[in-house]
C-alpha positions as CSV (number, residue, x, y, z in Angstrom):
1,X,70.1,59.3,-17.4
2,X,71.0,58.8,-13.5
3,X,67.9,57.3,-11.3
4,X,67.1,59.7,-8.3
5,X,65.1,57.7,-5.7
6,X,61.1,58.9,-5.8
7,X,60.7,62.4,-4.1
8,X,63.9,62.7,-3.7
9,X,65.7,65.7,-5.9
10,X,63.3,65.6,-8.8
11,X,63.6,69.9,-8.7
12,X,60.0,69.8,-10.1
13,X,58.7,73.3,-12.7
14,X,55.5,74.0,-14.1
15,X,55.8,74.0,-18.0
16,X,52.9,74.1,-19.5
17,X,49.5,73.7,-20.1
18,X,47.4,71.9,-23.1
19,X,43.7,72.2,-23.2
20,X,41.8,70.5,-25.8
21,X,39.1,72.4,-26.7
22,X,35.5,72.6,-29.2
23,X,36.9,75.5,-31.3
24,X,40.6,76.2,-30.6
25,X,40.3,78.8,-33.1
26,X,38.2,81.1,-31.2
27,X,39.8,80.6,-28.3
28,X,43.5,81.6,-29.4
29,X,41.4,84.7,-30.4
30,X,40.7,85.0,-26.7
31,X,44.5,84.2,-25.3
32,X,46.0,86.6,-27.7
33,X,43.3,89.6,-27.4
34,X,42.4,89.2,-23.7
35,X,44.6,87.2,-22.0
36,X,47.7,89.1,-23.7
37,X,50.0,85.9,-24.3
38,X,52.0,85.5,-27.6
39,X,51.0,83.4,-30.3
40,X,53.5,81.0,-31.8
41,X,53.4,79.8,-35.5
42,X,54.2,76.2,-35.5
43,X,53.2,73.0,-38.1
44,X,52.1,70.8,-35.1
45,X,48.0,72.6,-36.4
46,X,47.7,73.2,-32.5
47,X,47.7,76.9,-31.2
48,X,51.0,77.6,-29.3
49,X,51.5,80.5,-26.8
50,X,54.3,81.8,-25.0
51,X,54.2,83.3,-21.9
52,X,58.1,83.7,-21.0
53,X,61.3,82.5,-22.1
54,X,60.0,79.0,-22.7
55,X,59.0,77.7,-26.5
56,X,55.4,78.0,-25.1
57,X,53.2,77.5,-22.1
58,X,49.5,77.3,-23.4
59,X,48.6,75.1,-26.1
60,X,45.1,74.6,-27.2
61,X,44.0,71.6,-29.2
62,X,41.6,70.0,-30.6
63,X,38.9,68.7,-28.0
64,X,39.8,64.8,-28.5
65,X,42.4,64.9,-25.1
66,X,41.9,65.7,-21.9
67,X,43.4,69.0,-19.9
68,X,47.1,68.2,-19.1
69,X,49.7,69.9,-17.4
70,X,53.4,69.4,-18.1
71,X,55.8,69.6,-15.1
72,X,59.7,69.7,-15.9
73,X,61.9,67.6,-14.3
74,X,65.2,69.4,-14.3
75,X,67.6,66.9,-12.8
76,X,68.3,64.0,-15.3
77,X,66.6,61.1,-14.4
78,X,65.6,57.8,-15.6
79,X,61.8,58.6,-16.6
80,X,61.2,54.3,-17.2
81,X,62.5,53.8,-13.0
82,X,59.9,56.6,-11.8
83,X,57.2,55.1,-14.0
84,X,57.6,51.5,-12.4
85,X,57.3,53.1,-8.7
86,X,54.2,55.1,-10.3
87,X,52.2,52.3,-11.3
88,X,53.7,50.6,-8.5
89,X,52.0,52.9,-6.6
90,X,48.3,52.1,-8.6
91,X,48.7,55.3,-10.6
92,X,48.7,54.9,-14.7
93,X,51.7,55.9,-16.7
94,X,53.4,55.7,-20.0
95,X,56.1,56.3,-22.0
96,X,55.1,59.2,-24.6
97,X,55.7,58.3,-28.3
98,X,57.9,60.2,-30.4
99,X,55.1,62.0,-32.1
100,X,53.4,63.0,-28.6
101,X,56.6,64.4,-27.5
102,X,57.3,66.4,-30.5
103,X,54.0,68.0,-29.9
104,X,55.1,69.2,-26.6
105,X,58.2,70.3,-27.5
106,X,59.6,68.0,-25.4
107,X,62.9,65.5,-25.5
108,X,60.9,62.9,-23.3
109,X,58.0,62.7,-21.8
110,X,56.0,60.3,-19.1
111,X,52.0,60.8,-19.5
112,X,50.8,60.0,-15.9
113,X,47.5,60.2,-14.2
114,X,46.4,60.8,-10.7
115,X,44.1,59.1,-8.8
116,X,41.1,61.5,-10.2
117,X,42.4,61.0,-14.0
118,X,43.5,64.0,-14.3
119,X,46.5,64.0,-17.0
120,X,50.0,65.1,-15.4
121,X,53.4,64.9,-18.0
122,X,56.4,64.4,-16.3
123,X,58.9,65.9,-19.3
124,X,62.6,65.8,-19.6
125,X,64.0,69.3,-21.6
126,X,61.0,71.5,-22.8
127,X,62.1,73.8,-25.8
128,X,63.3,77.2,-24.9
129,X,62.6,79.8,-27.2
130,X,65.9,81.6,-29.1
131,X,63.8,84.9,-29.0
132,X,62.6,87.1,-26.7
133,X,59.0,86.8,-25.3
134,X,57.1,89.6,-26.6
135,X,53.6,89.8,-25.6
136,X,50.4,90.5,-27.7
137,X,49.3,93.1,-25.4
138,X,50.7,94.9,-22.2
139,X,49.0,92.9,-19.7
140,X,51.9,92.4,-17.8
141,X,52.4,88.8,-17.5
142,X,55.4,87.4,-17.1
143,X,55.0,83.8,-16.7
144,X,53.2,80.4,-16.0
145,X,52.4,81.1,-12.1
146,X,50.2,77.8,-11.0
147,X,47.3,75.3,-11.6
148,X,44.2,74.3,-9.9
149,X,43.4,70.8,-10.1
150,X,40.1,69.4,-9.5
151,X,40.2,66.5,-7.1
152,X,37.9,63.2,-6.4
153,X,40.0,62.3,-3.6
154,X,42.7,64.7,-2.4
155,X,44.5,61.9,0.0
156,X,44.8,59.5,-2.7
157,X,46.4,62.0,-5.6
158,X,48.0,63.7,-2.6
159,X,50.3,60.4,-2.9
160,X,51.9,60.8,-6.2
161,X,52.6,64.5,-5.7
162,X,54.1,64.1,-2.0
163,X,55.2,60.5,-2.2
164,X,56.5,60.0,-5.7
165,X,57.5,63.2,-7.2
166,X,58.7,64.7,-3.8
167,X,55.9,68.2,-3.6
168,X,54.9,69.3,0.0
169,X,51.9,70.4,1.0
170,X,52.3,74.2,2.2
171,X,49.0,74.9,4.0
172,X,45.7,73.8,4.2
173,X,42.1,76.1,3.1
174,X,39.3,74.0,4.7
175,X,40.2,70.5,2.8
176,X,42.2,72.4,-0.3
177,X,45.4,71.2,-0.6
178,X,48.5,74.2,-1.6
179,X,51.3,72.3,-2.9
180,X,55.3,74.0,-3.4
181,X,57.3,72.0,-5.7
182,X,59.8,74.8,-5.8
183,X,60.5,77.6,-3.7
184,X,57.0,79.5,-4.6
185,X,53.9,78.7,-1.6
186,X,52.4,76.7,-4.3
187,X,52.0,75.9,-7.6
188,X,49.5,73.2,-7.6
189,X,46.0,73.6,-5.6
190,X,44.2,70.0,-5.5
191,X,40.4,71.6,-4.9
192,X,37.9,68.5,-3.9
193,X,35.2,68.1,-6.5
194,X,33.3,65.1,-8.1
195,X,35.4,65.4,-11.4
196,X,38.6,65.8,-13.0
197,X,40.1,68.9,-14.7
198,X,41.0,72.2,-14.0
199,X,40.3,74.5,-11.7
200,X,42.0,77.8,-12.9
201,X,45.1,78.4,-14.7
202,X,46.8,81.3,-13.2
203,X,49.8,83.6,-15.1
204,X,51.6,85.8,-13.0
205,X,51.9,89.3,-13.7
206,X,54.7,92.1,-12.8
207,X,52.7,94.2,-10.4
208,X,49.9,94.9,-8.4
209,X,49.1,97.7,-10.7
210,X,48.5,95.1,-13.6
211,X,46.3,92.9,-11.6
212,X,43.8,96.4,-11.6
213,X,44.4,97.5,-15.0
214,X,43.7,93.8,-16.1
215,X,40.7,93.9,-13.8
216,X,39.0,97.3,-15.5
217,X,40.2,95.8,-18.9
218,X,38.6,92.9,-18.4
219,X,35.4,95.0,-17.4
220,X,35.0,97.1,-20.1
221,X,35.2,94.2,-22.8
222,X,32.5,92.5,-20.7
223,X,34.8,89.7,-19.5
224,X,33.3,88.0,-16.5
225,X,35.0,88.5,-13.3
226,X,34.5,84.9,-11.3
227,X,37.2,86.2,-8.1
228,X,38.9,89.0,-7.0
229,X,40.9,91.3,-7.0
230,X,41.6,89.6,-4.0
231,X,44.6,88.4,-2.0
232,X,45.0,84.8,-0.3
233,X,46.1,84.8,2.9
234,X,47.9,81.6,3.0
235,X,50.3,82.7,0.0
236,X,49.9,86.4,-0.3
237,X,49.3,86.0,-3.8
238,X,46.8,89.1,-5.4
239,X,44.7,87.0,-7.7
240,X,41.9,88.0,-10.4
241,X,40.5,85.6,-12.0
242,X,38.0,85.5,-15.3
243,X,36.0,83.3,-17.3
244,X,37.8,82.2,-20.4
245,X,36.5,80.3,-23.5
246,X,34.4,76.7,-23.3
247,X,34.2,77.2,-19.5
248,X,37.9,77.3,-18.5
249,X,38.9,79.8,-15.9
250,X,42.0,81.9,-16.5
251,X,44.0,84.0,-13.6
252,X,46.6,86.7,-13.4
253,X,48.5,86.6,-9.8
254,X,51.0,89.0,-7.6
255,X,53.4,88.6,-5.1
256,X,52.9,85.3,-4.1
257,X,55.7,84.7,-1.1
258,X,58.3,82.4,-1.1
259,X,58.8,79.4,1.5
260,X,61.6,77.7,3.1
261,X,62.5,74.4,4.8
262,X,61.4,76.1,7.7
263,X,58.1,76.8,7.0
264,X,55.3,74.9,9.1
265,X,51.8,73.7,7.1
266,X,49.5,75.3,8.4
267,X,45.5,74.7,8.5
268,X,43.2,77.6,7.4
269,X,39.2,77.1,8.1
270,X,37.0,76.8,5.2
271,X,35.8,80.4,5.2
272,X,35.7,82.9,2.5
273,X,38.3,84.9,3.8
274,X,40.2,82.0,3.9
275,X,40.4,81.9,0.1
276,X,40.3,85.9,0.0
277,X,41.1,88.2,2.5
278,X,39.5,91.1,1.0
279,X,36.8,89.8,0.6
280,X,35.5,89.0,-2.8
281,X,32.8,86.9,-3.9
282,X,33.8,83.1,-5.6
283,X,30.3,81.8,-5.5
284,X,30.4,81.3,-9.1
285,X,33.7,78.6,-9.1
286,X,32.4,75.3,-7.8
287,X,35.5,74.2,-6.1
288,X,36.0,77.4,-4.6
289,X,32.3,77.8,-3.1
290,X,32.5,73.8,-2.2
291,X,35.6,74.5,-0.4
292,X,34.1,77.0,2.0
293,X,30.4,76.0,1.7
């Protein structure tokens, strides 16, 4: 592998997403039924889901490991070179054995965290699926859309995603950071809170029309709407999001606009409309409410 200078040409993707979890069972119940992804047989004894071309981007485990979120590095670089300037830099990092990378379908892997402890693997050629995706109900989703992290101190994580692995920050809600890594408005939200973990996990969908039809399904099998529908102003994005099993939060998004090198951060207040210009209520997310309380 070549070394590309930290932030420099990493071409970052979001891959995937591993939660571990009390009672996996039930909650692939939930991901298959409700959120609509498909379900992937494998002999790793984890619960796989695919949500696109991809070998999988859900995986729910047993509850001994913390969230993660795998981000693909598509250029080929020397993983051991960006994990000096990491923990140069005061974050942790490691090499991922051969056993954790086969669980993540995954030819290499570096298991980083930020400066809250929130788990972050840098991966080098996830598994692509030979078959087509084929989803366990039509809820329209078409792929892994973005992540909100929680946060203990947005500067200081700010500096592995901007510093190190080359991300921008597109706009500002209040003190909620929107970061691109690719040519979406964001993929990554770093929400302040007093913890680590996740805020959301959001999967896009094809149309605006499947953000309501998800929104009535979701209401007539008594699935808590936490947000939305609603639209944000900074990224356009439609948005509802639900309460999932053991507390996690899951989203389905639309139309979230592109950016270019041209495009200026801007700084939204920390109002409500801020985070949803139509209007709806996100009194029940912590992050969300801290961030325009």
């Amino acid at each position: 592998m070549t070394s590309v200078p930290a932030g420099e040409n990493l071409e970052l993707q979001l891959c995937y997403v591993r939660l571990g979890l009390q009672e996996p069972g039930a909650a692939a119940t939930f991901v298959t039924d409700i959120l609509g992804l498909q379900a992937v047989p494998n002999d790793l004894g984890e619960h796989l889901f695919r949500s696109d071309e991809r070998a999988h981007t859900l995986c729910l485990t047993d509850q001994s490991e913390p969230p993660a979120i795998g981000i693909e590095l598509l250029a080929e670089v020397d993983l051991d070179a960006i994990g000096t300037r990491i923990r140069e830099a005061g974050f942790d990092a490691r090499t991922a054995t051969d056993e954790e990378c086969r669980r993540r379908n995954v030819r290499h892997a570096l298991l980083v965290r930020d400066a809250s402890g929130n788990a972050i693997d840098l991966v080098v050629r996830p598994a692509r699926s030979g078959r087509r995706y084929f989803p366990s109900r039509d809820a329209g989703v078409i792929g892994l859309q973005g992540i909100g992290l929680r946060s203990r101190n947005v500067s200081e994580d700010l500096k592995l995603w901007t510093a190190i692995l080359g991300a921008r920050v597109s706009d500002w809600v209040g003190d909620v950071a929107y970061l691109a890594i690719d040519e979406k408005h964001h993929r990554i939200g770093l929400y302040p809170s007093d913890r680590a973990g996740l805020v959301y996990v959001s999967f896009a969908v094809e149309s605006l029309d499947a953000i309501m039809q998800n929104n009535y399904f979701a209401q007539e099998r008594q699935i808590k709407i936490l947000h939305g529908p609603g639209r944000e102003p900074a990224s356009g994005q439609m948005f509802l999001r639900f309460a999932g099993p053991e507390g996690h939060v899951f989203s389905y998004g639309y139309g979230m606009s592109d950016i270019g090198a041209k495009h200026r951060c801007r700084q939204f207040s920390p109002v409500p409309s801020s985070l949803c210009e139509w209007g709806s209520d996100c009194s029940e997310i912590p992050e969300l409410q801290r961030a325009v309380g």
